[in-house]
ChimeraX commands (.cxc) that place a marker at each C-alpha (Angstrom):
marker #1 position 0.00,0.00,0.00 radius 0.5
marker #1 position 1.41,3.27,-0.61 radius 0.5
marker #1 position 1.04,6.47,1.05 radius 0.5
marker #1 position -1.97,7.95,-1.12 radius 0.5
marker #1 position -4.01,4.90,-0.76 radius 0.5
marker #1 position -3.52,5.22,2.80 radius 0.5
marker #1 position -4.47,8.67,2.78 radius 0.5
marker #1 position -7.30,8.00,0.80 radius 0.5
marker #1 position -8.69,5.46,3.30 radius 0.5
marker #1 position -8.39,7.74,6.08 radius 0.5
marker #1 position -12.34,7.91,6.82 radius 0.5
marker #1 position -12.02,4.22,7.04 radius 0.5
marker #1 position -9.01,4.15,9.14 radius 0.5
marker #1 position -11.32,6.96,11.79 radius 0.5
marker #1 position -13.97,4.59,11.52 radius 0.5
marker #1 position -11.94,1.85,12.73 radius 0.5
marker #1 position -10.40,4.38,15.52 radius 0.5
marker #1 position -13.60,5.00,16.50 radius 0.5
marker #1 position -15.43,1.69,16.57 radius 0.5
marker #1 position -12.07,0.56,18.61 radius 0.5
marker #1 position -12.35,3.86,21.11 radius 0.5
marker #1 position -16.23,3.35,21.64 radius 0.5
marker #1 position -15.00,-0.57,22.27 radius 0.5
marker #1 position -12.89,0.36,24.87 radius 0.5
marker #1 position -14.96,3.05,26.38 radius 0.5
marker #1 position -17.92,0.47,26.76 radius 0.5
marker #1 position -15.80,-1.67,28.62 radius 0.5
marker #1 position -14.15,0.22,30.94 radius 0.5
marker #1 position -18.21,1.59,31.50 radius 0.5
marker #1 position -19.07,-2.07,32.39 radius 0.5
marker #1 position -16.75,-2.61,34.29 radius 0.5
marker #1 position -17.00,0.33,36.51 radius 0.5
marker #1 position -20.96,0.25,36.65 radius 0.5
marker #1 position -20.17,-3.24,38.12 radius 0.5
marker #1 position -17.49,-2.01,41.13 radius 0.5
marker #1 position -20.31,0.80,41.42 radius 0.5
marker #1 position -23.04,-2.11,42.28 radius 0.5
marker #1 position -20.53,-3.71,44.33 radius 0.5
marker #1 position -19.41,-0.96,46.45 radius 0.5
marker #1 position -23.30,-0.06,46.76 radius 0.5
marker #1 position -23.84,-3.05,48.31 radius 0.5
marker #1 position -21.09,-2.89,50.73 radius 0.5
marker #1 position -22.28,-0.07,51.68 radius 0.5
marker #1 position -25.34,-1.42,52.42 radius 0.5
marker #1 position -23.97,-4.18,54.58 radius 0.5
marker #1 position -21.84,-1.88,56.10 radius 0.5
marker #1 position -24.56,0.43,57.22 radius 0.5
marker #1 position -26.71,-2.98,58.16 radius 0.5
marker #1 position -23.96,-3.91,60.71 radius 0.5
marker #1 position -23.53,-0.19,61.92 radius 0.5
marker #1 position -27.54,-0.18,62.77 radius 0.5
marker #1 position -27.01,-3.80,64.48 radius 0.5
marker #1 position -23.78,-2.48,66.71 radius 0.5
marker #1 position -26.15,0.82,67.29 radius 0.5
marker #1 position -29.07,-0.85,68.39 radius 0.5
marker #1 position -26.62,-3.75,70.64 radius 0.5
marker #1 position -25.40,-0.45,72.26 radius 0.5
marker #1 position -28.63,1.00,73.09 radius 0.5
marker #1 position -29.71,-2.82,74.51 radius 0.5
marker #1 position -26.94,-2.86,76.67 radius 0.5
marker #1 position -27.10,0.64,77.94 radius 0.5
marker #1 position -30.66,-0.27,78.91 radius 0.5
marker #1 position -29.34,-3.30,80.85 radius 0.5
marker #1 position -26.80,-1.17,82.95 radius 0.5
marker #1 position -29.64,1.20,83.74 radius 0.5
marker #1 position -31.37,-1.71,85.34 radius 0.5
marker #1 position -28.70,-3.15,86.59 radius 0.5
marker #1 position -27.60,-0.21,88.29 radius 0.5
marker #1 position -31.41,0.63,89.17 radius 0.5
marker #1 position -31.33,-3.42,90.91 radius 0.5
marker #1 position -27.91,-2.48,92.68 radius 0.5
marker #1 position -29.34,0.99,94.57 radius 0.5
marker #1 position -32.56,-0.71,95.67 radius 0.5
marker #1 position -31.14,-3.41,97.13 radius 0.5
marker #1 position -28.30,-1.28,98.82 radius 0.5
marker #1 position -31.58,0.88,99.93 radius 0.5
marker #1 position -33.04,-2.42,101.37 radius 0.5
marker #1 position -29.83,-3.44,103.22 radius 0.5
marker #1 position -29.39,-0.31,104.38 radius 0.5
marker #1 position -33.05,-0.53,105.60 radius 0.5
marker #1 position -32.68,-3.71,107.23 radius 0.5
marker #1 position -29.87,-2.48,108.80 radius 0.5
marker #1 position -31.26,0.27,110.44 radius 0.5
marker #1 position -34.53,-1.12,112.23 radius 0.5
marker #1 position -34.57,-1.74,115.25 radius 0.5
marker #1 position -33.74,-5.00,116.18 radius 0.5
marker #1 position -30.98,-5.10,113.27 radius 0.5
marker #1 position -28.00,-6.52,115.31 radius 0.5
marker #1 position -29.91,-8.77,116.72 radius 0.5
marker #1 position -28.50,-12.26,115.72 radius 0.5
marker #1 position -30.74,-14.54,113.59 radius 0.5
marker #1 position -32.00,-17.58,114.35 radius 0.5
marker #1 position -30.36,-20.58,112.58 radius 0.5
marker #1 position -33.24,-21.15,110.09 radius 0.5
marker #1 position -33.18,-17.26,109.29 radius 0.5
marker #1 position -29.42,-16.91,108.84 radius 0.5
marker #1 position -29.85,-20.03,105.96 radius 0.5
marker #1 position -32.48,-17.94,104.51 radius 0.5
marker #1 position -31.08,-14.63,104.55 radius 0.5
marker #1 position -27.38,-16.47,103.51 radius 0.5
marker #1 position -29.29,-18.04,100.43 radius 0.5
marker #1 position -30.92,-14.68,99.83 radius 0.5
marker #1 position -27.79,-12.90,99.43 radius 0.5
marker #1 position -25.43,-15.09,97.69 radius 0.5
marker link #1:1,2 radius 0.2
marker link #1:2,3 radius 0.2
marker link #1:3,4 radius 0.2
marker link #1:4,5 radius 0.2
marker link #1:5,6 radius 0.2
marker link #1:6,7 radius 0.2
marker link #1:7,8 radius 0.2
marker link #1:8,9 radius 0.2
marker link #1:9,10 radius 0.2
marker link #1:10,11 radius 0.2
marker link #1:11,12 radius 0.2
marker link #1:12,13 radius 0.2
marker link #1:13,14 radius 0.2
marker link #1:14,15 radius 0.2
marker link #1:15,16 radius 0.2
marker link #1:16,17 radius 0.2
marker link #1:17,18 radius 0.2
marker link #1:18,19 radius 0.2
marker link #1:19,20 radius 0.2
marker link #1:20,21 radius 0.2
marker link #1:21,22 radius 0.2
marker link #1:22,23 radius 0.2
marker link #1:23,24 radius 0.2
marker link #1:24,25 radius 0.2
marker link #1:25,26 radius 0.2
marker link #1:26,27 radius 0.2
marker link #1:27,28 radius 0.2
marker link #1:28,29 radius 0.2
marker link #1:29,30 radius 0.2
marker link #1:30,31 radius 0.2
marker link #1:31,32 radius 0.2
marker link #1:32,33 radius 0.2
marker link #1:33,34 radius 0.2
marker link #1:34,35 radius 0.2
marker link #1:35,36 radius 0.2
marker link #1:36,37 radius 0.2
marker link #1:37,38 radius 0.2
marker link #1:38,39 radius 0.2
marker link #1:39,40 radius 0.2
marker link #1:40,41 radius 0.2
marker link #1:41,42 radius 0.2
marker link #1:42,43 radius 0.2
marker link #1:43,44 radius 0.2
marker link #1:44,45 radius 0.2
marker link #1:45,46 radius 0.2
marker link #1:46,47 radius 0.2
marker link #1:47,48 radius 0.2
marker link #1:48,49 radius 0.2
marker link #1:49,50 radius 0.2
marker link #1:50,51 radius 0.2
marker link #1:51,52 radius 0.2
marker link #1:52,53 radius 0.2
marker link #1:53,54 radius 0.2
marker link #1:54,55 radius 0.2
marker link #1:55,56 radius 0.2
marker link #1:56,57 radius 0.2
marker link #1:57,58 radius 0.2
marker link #1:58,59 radius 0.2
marker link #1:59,60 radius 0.2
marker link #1:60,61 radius 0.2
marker link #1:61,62 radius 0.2
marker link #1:62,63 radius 0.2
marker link #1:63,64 radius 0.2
marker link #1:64,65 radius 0.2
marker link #1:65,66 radius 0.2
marker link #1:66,67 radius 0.2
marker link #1:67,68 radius 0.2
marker link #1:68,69 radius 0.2
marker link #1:69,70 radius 0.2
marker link #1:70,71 radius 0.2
marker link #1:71,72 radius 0.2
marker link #1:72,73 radius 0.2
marker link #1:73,74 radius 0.2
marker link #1:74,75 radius 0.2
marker link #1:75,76 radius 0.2
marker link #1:76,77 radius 0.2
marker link #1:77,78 radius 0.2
marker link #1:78,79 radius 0.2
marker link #1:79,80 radius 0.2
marker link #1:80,81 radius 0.2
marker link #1:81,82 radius 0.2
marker link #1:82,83 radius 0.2
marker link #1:83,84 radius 0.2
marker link #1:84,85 radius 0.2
marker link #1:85,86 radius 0.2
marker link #1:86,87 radius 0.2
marker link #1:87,88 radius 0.2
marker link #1:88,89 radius 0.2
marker link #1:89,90 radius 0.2
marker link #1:90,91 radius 0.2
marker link #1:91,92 radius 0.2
marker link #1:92,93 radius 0.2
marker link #1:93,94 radius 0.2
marker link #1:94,95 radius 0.2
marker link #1:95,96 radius 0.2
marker link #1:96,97 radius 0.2
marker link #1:97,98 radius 0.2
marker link #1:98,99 radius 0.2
marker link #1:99,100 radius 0.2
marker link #1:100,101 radius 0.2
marker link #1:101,102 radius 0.2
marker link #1:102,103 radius 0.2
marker link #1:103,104 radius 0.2
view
């Protein structure tokens, strides 16, 4: 081929650039509309496992307000007990195995 009939074909030869470029283009478009599906559903399972670890938080932080809640009423009830009259008074046998299963 010689340099004028290459010249000549140069609409052809842009075709063929072109067809090649749009090629390429498509691909690469593919292929990031897939990592784009991909990374929008880690993102959803990320934000699915936040919501999880937010609402274990707000369980537990509900159990140490109850727990703590349990802990001052029965301090409040030993305290109590300890301050009737009659308080030092030593229990009797069955009592003491009452109150010592109570307690444990």
């Amino acid at each position: 081929m010689t340099l004028r009939t290459v010249l000549r074909l140069w609409p052809l030869w842009l075709a063929l650039g072109a067809a090649l470029g749009g090629a390429l283009a498509w691909g690469h478009y593919t292929s990031l509309r897939a990592d784009l599906v991909a990374t929008r559903a880690d993102l959803a399972a990320a934000r699915a496992e936040v919501s999880a670890y937010a609402e274990a938080v707000e369980i537990r932080r509900r159990s140490d307000e109850t727990q703590a809640r349990l802990r001052e009423e029965a301090a409040a009830l030993d305290h109590q007990l300890e301050q009737m009259e009659g308080g030092d008074a030593p229990l009797s046998d069955y009592l003491r195995t009452a109150a010592g299963r109570l307690w444990r």
